[in-house]
BAZA-911272 format. One record per residue (C-alpha): x, y, z; residue in three letters. Coordinates in nm, 4 decimals. Layout:
// BAZA-911272
<xx = X | yy = Y | zz = Z | r = ALA> .
...
END
This chain:
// BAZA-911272
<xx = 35.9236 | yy = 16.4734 | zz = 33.4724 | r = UNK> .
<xx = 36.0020 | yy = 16.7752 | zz = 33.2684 | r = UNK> .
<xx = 36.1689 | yy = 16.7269 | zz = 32.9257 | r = UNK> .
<xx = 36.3041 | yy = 16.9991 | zz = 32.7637 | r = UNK> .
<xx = 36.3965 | yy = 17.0084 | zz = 32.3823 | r = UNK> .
<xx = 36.6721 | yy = 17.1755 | zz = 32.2075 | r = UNK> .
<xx = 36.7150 | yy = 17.1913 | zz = 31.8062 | r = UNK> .
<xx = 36.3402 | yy = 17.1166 | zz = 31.7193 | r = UNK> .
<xx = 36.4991 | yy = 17.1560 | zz = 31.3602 | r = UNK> .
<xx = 36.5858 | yy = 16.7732 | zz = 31.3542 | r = UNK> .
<xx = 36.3601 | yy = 16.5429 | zz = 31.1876 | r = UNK> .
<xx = 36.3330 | yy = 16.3423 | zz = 31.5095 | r = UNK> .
<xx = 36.2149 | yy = 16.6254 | zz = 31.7088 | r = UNK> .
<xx = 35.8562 | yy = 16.5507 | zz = 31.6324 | r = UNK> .
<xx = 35.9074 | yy = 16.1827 | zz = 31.7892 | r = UNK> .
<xx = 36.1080 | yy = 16.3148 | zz = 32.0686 | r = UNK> .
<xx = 35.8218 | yy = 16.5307 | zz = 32.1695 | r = UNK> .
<xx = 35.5077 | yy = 16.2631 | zz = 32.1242 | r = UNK> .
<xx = 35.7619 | yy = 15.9962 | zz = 32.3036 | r = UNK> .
<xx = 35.7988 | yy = 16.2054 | zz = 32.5965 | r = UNK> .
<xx = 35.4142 | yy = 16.3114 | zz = 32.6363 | r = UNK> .
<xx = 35.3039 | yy = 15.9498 | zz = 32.6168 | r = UNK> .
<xx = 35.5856 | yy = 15.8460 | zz = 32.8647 | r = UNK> .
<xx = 35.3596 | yy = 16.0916 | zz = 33.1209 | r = UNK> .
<xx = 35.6535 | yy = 16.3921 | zz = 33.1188 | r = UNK> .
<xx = 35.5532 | yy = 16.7774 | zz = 33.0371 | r = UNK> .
<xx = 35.7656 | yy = 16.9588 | zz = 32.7749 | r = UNK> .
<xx = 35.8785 | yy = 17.2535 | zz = 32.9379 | r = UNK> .
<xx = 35.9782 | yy = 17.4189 | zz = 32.6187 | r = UNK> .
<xx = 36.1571 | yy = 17.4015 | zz = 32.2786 | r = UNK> .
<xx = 36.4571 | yy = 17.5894 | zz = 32.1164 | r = UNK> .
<xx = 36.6402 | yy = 17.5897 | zz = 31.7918 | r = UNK> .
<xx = 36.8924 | yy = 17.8232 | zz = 31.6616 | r = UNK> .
<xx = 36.6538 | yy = 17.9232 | zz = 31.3935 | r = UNK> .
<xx = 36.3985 | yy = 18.1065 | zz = 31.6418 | r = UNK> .
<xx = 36.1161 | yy = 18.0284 | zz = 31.3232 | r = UNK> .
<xx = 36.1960 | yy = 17.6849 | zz = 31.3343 | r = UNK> .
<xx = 36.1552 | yy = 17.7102 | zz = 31.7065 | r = UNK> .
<xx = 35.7860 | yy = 17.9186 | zz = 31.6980 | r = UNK> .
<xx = 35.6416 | yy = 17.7680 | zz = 31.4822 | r = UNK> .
<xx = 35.7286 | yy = 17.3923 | zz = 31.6262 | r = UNK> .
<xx = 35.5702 | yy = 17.5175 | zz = 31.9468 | r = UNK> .
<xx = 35.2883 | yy = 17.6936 | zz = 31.8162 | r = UNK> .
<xx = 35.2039 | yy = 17.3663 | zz = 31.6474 | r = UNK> .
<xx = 35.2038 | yy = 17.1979 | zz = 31.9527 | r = UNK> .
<xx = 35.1287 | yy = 17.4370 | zz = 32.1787 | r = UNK> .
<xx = 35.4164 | yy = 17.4850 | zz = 32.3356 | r = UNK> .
<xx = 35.6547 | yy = 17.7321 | zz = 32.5055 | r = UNK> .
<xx = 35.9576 | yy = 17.8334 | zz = 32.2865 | r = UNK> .
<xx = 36.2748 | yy = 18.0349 | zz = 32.4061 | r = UNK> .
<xx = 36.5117 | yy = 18.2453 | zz = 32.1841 | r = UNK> .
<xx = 36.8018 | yy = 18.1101 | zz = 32.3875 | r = UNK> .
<xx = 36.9681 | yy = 17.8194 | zz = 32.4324 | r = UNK> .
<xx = 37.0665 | yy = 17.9742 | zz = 32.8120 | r = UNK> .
<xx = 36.7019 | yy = 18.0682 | zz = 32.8536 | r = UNK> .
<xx = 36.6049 | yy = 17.6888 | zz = 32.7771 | r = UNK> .
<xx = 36.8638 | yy = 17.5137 | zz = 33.0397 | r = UNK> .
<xx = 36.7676 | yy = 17.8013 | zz = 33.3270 | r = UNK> .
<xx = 36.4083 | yy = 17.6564 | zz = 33.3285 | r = UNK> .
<xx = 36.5671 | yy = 17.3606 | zz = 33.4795 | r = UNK> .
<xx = 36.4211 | yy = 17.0646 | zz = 33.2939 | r = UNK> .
<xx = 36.4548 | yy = 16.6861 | zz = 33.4398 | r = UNK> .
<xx = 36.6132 | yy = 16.5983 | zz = 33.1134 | r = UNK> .
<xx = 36.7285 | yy = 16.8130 | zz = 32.7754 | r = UNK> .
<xx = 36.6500 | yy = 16.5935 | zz = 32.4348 | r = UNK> .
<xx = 36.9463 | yy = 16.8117 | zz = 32.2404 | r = UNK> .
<xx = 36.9669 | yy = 16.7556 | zz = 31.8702 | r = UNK> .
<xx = 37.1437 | yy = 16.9531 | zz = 31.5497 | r = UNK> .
<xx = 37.3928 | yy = 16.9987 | zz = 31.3248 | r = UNK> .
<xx = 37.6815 | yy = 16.8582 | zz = 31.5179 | r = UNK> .
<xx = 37.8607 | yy = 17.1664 | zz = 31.4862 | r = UNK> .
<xx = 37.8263 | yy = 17.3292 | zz = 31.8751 | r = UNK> .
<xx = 37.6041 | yy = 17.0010 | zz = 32.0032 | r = UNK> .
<xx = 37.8953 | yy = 16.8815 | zz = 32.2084 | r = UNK> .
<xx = 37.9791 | yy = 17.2379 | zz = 32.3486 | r = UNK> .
<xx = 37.6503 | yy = 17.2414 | zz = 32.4141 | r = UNK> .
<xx = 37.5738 | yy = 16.9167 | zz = 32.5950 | r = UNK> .
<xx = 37.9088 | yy = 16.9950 | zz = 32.8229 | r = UNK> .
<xx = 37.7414 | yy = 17.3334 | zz = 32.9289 | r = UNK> .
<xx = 37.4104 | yy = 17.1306 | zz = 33.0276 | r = UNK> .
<xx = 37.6030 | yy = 16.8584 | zz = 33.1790 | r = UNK> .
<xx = 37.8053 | yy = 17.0653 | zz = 33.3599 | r = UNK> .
<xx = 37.4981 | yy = 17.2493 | zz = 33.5246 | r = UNK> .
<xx = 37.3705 | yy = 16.9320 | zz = 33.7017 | r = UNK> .
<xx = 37.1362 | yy = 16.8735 | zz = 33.3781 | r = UNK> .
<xx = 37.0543 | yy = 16.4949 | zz = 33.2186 | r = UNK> .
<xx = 37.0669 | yy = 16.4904 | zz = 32.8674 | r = UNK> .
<xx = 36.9756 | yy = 16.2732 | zz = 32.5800 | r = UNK> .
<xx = 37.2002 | yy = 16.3411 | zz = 32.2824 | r = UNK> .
<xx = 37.0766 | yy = 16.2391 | zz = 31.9774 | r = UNK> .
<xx = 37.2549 | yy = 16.1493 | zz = 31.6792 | r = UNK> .
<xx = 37.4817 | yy = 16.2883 | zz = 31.4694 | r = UNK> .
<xx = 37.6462 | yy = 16.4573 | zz = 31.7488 | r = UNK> .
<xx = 38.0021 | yy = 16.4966 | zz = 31.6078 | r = UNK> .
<xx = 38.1910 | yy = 16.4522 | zz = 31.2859 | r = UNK> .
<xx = 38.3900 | yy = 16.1997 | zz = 31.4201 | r = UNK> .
<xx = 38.4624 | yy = 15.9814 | zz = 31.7303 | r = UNK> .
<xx = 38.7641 | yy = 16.2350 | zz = 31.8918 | r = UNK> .
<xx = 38.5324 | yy = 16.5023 | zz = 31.9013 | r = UNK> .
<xx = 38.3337 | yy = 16.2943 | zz = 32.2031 | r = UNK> .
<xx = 38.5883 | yy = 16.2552 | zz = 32.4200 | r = UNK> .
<xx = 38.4922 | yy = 16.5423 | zz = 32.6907 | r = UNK> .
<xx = 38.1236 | yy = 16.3773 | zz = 32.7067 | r = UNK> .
<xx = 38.2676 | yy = 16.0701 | zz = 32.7350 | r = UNK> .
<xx = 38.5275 | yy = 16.1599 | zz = 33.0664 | r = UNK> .
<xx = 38.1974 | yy = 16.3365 | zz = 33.2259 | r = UNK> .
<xx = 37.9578 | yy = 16.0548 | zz = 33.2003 | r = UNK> .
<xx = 38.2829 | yy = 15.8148 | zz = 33.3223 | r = UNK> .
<xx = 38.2616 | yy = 16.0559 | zz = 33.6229 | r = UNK> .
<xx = 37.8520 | yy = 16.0162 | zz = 33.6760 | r = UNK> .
<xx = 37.7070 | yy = 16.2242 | zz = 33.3868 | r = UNK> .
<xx = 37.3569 | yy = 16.0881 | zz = 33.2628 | r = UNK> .
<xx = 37.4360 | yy = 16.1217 | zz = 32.9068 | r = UNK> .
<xx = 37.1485 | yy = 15.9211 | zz = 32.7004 | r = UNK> .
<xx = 37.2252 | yy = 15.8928 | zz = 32.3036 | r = UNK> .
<xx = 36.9012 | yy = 15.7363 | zz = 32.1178 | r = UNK> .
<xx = 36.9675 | yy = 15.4383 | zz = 31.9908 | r = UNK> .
<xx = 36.6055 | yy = 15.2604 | zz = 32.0224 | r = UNK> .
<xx = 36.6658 | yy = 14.9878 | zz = 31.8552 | r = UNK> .
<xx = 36.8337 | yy = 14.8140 | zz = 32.1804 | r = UNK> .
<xx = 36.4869 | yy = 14.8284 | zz = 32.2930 | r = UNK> .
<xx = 36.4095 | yy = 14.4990 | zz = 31.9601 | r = UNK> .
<xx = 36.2210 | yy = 14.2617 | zz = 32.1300 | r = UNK> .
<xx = 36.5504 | yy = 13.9786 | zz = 32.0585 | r = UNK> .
<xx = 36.7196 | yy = 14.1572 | zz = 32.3165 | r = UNK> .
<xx = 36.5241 | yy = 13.9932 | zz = 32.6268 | r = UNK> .
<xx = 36.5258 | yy = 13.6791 | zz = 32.4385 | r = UNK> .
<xx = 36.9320 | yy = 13.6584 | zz = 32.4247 | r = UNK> .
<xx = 36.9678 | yy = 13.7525 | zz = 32.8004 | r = UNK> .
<xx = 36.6722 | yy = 13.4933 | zz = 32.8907 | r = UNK> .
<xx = 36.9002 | yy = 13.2213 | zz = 32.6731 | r = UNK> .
<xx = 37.2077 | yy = 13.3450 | zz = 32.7772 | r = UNK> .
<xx = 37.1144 | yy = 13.3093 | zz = 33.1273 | r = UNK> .
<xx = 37.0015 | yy = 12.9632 | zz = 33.0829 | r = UNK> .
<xx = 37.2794 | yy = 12.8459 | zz = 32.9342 | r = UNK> .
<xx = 37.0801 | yy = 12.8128 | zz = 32.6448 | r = UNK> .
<xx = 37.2158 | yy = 13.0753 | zz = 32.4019 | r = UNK> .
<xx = 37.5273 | yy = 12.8352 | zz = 32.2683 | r = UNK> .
<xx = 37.8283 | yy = 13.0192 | zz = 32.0707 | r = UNK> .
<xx = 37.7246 | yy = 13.3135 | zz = 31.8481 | r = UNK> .
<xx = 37.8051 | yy = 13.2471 | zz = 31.4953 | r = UNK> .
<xx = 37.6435 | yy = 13.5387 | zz = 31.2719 | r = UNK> .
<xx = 37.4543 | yy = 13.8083 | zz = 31.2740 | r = UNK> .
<xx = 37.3409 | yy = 14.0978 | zz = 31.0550 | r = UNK> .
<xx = 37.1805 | yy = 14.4237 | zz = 31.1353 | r = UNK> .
<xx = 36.9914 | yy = 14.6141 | zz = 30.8166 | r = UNK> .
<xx = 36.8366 | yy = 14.9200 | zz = 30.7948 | r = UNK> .
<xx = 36.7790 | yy = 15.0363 | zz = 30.4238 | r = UNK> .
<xx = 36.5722 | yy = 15.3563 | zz = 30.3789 | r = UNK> .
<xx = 36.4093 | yy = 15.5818 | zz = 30.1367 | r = UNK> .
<xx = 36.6134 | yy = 15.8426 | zz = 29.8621 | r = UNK> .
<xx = 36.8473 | yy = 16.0862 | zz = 30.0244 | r = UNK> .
<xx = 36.6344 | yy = 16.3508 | zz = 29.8982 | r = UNK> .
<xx = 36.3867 | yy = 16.2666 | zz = 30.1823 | r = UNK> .
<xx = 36.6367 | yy = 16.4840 | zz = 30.4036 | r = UNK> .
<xx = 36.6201 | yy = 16.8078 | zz = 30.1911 | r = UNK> .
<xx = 36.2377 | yy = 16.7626 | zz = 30.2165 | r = UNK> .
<xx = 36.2466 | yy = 16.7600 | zz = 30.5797 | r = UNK> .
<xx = 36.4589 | yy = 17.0488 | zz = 30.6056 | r = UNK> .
<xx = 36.7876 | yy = 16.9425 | zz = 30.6791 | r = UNK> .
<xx = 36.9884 | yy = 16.9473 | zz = 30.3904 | r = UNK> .
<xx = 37.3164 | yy = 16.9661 | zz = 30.6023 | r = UNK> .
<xx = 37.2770 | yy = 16.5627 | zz = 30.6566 | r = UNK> .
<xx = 37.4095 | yy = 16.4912 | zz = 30.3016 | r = UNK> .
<xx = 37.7020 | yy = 16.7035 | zz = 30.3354 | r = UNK> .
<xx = 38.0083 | yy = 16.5249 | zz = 30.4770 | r = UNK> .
<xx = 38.1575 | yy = 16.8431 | zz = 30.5902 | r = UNK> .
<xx = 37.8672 | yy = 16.9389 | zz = 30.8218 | r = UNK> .
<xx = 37.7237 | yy = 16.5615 | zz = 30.8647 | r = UNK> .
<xx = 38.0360 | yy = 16.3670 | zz = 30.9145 | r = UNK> .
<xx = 37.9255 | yy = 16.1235 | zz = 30.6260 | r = UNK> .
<xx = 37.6178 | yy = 15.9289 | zz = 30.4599 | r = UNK> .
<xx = 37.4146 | yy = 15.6769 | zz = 30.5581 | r = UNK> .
<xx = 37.6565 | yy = 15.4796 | zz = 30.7702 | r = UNK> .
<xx = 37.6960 | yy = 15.7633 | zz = 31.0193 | r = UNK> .
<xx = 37.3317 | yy = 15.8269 | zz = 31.0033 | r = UNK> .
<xx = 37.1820 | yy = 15.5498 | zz = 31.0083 | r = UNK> .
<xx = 37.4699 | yy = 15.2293 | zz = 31.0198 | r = UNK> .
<xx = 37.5526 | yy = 15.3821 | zz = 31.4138 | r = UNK> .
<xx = 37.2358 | yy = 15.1790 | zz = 31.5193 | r = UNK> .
<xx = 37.3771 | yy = 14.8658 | zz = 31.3744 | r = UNK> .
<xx = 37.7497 | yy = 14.9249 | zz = 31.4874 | r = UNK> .
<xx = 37.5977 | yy = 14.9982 | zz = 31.8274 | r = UNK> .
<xx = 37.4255 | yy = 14.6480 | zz = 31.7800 | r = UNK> .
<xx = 37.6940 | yy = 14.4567 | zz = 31.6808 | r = UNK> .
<xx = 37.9185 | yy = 14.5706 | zz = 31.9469 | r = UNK> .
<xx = 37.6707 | yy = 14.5229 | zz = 32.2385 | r = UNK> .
<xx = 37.6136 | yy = 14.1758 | zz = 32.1102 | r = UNK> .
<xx = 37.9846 | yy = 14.0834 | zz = 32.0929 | r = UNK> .
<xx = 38.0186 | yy = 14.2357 | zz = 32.4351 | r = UNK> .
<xx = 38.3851 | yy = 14.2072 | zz = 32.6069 | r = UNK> .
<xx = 38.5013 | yy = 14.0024 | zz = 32.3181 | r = UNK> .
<xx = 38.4995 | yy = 14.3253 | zz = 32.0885 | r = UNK> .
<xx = 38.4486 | yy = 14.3249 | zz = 31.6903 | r = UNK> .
<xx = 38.7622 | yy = 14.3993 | zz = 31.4161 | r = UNK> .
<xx = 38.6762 | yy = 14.5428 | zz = 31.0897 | r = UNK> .
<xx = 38.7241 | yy = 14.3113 | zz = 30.8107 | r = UNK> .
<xx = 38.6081 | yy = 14.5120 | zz = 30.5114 | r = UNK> .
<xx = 38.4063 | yy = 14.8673 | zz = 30.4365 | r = UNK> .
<xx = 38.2359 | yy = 14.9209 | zz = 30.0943 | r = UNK> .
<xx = 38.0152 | yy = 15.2539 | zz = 30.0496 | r = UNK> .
<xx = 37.8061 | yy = 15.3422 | zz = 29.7221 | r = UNK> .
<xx = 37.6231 | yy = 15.6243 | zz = 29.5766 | r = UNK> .
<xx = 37.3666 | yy = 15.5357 | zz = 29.3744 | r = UNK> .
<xx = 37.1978 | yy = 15.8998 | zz = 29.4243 | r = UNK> .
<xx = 37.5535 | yy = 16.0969 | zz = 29.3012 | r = UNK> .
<xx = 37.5228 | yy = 16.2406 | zz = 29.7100 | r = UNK> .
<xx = 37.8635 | yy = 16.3791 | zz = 29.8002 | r = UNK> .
<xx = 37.7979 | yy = 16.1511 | zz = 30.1192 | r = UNK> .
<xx = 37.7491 | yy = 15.7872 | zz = 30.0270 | r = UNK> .
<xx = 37.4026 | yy = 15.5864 | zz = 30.0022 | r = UNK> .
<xx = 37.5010 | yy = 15.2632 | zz = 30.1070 | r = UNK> .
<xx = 37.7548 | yy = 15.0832 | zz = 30.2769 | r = UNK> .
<xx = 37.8496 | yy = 14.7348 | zz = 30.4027 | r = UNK> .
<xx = 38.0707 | yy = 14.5951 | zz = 30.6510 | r = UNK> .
<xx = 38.2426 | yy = 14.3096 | zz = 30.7981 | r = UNK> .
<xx = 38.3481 | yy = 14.2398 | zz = 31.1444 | r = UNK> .
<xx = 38.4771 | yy = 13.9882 | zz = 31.3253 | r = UNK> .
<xx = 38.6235 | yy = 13.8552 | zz = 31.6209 | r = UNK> .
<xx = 38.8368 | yy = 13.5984 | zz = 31.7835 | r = UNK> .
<xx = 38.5668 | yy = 13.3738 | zz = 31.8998 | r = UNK> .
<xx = 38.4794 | yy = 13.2948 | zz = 31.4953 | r = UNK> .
<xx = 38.1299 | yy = 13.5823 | zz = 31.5242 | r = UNK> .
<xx = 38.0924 | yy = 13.7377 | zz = 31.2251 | r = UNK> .
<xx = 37.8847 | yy = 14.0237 | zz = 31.1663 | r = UNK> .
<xx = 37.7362 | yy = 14.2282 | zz = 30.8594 | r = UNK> .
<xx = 37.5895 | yy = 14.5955 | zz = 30.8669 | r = UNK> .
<xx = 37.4285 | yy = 14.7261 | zz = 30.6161 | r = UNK> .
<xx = 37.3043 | yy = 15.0918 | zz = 30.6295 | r = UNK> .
<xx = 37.1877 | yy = 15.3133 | zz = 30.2938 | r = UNK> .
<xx = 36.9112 | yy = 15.5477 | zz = 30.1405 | r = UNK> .
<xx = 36.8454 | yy = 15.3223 | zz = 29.8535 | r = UNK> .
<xx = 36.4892 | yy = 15.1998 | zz = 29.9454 | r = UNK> .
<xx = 36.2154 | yy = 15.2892 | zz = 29.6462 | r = UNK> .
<xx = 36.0066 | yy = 15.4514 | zz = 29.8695 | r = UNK> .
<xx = 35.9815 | yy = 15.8074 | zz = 29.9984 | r = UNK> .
<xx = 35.7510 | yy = 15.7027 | zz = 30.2949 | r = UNK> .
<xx = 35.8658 | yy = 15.6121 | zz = 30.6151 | r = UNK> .
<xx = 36.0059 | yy = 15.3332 | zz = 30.6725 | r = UNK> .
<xx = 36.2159 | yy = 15.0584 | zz = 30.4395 | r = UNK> .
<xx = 36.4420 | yy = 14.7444 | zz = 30.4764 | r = UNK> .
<xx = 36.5228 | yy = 14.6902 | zz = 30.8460 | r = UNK> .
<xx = 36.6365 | yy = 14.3124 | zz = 30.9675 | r = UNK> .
<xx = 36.8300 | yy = 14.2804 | zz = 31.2979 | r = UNK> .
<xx = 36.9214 | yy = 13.8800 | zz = 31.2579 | r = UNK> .
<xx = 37.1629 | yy = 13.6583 | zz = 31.4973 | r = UNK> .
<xx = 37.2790 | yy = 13.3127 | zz = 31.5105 | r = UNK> .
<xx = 37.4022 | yy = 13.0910 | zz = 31.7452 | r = UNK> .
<xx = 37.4608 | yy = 12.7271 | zz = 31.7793 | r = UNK> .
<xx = 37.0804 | yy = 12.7091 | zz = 31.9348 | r = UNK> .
<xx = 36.8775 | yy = 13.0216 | zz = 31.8562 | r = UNK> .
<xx = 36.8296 | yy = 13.1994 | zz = 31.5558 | r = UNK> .
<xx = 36.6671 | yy = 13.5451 | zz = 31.6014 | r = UNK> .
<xx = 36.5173 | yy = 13.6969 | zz = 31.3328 | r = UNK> .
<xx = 36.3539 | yy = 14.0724 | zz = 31.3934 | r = UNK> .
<xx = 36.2365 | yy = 14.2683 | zz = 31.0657 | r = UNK> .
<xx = 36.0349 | yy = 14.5584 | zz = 31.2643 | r = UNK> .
<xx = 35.6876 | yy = 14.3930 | zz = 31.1835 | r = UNK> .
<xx = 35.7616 | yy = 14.0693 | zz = 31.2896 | r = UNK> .
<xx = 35.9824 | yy = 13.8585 | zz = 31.5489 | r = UNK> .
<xx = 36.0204 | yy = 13.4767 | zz = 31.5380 | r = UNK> .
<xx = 36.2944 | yy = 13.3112 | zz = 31.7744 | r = UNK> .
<xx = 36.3856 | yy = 12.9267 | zz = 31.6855 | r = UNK> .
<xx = 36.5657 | yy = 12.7085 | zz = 31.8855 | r = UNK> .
<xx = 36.7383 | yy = 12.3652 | zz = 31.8016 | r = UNK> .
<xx = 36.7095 | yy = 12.2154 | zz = 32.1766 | r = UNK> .
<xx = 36.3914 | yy = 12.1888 | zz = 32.1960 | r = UNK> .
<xx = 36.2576 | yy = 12.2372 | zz = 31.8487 | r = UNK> .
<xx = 36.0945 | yy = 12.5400 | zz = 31.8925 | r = UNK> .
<xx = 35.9415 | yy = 12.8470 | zz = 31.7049 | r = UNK> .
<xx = 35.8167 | yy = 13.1280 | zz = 31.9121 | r = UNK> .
<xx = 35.6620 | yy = 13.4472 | zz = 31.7231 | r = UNK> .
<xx = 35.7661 | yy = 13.7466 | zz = 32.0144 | r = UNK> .
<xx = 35.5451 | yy = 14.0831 | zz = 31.9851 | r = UNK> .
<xx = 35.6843 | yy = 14.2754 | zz = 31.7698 | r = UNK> .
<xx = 35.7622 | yy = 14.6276 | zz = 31.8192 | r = UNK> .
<xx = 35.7705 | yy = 14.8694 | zz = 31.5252 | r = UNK> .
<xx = 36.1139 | yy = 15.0232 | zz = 31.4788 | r = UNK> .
<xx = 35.8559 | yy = 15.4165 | zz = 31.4773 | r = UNK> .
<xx = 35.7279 | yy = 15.2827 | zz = 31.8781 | r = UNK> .
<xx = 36.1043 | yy = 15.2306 | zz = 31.9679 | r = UNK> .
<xx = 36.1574 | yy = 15.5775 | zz = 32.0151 | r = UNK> .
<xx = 35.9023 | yy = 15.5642 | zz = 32.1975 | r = UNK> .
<xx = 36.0055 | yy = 15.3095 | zz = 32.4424 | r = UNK> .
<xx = 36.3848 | yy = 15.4406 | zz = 32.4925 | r = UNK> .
<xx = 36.2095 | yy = 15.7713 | zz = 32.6117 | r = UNK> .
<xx = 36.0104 | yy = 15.5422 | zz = 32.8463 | r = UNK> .
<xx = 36.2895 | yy = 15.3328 | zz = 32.9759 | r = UNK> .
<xx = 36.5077 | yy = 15.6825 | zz = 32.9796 | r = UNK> .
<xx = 36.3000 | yy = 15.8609 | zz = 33.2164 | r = UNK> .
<xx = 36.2609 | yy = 15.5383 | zz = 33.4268 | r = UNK> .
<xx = 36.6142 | yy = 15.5081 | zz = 33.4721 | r = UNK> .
<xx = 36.6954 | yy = 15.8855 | zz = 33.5206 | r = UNK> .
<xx = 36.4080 | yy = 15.8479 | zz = 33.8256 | r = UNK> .
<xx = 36.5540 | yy = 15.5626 | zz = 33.9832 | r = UNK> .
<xx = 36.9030 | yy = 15.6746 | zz = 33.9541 | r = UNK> .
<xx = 37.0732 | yy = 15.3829 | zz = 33.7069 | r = UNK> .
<xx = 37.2996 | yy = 15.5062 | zz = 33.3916 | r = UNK> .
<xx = 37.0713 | yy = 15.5084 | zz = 33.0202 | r = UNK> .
<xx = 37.0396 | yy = 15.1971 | zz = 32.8140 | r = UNK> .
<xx = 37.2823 | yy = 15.3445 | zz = 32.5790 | r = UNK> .
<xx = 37.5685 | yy = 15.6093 | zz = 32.6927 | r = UNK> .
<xx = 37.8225 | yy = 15.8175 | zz = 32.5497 | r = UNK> .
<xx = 38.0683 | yy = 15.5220 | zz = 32.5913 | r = UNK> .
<xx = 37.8567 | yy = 15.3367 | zz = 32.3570 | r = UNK> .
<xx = 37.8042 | yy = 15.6081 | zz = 32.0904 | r = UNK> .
<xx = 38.1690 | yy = 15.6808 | zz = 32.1031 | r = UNK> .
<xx = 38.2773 | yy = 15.3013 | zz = 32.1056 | r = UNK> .
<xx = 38.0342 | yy = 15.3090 | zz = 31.7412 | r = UNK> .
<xx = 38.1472 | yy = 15.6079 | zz = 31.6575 | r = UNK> .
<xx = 38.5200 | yy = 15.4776 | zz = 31.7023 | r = UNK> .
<xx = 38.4294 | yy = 15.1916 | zz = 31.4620 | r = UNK> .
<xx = 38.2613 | yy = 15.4000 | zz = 31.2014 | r = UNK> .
<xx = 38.5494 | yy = 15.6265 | zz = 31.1569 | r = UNK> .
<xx = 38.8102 | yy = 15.3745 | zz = 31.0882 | r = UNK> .
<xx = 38.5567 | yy = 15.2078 | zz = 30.8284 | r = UNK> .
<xx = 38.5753 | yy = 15.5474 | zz = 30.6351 | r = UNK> .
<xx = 38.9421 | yy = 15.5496 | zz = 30.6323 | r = UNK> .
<xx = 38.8817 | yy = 15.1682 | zz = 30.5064 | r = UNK> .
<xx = 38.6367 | yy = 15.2239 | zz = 30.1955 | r = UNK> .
<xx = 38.8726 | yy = 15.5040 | zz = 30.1089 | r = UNK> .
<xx = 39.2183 | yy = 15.3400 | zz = 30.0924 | r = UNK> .
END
């Protein structure tokens, strides 16, 4: 397949592309609005670069990776979608969930509309389907999804200062990087949905977005959930606190990136899974992306999801600030 990618500005472009090659596709070029950005990303990996965003679609490309400021992405992922073209929208795409809403009526009519959330690809995923489907699972109790990483500063270093302004980011750290545990949360809780209980954001750093926040959700089956999201790890290298963790009345799932252990009370058993490195996940969404777009069957995550998480994230703002 051909993967085409648009807004090589954003810090995830780099992955996008290596993801991609390794999955077997050719990138048939790169585009950002800064045409700079967008020559010297390709000359780096020798690659073709347009000045257009037009020129970029017309080659036709099996799928579009677009990322940037989300100022324009969703005008811009209507004009791809609209021309026949898959795309994989990555995060943040919009300030806030209403802004969505004309992705989300074209992938309800058919549009493959991809939004990267790799960490659906955690190895405790299988694991709950195999139990579920087994009967083996039991009630969900608890569950908390973590991901803690390094100074806010990181993001001016990498070029993309915008991210720690609410106006042009659409907030801090739970926007950024809490969607991947609201997305979490909700696809565990499936059709029993999750209310907010409580929102609490920080900022340690004096960021006009926040550093950290916390929340609480629950629902009417007694599952209660905790997400955690912030740039308060002491480390400016890649990588930080990340724990995806759920409970039931016979499994306890524990993922921390490095390392996956399932236990299980029936039959008194530990089982260390292979662990996949929250880096390689990106990785293996591209993968399982391009495998569904060949055979036809909707992406892992859609825009229903992202704007379901999105949906949730917005009224926790309005929560921490009342």
């Amino acid at each position: 397949m051909r993967v085409a990618l648009a807004g090589v500005g954003h810090w995830h472009a780099a992955m996008h592309r290596e993801a991609a090659q390794e999955a077997g596709a050719t990138i048939a070029g790169v585009w950002d609005e800064d045409a700079d950005v967008a020559a010297r990303f390709a000359r780096a990996n020798g690659l073709e670069s347009h000045t257009s965003f037009d020129g970029l679609a017309a080659t036709r490309p099996d799928l579009v990776v677009l990322m940037g400021r989300p100022a324009g992405l969703v005008e811009r992922a209507i004009s791809l979608v609209d021309a026949g073209l898959a795309v994989m929208l990555e995060k943040p795409a919009a300030l806030k969930a209403s802004e969505l809403e004309p992705l989300r009526e074209r992938g309800r009519r058919g549009a493959f509309i991809a939004v990267p959330l790799p960490n659906r690809c955690s190895p405790i995923w299988p694991r709950i389907a195999e139990l579920t489907a087994t009967g083996r699972l039991g009630e969900l109790s608890h569950a908390q999804f973590r991901i803690v990483n390094g100074p806010p500063e990181r993001y001016r270093i990498d070029g993309v200062p915008w991210l720690l302004a609410p106006q042009t980011s659409g907030g801090g750290a739970l926007r950024n990087l809490g969607i991947h545990g609201v997305d979490a949360a909700l696809a565990l809780a499936g059709d029993d949905g999750l209310e907010l209980v409580a929102a609490s954001l920080g900022h340690l750093h004096g960021e006009a977005v926040e550093d950290y926040a916390i929340l609480t959700l629950r629902n009417g089956r007694g599952l209660i959930v905790t997400i955690e999201a912030g740039y308060t790890y002491a480390s400016m290298a890649p990588g930080g606190d990340f724990e995806w963790r759920v409970s039931s009345a016979n499994a306890y799932l524990v993922d921390r990136g490095n390392n996956c252990r399932i236990t299980t009370l029936d039959d008194a058993a530990t089982r260390e899974e292979p662990p996949l490195l929250p880096g390689e996940r990106y990785k293996a969404f591209m993968a399982d992306t391009l495998a569904r777009l060949a055979r036809g069957d909707a992406p892992l995550v859609g825009i229903e999801d992202y704007w379901r998480a999105m949906t949730l994230i917005d009224e926790a703002y309005e929560r921490a600030a009342a």
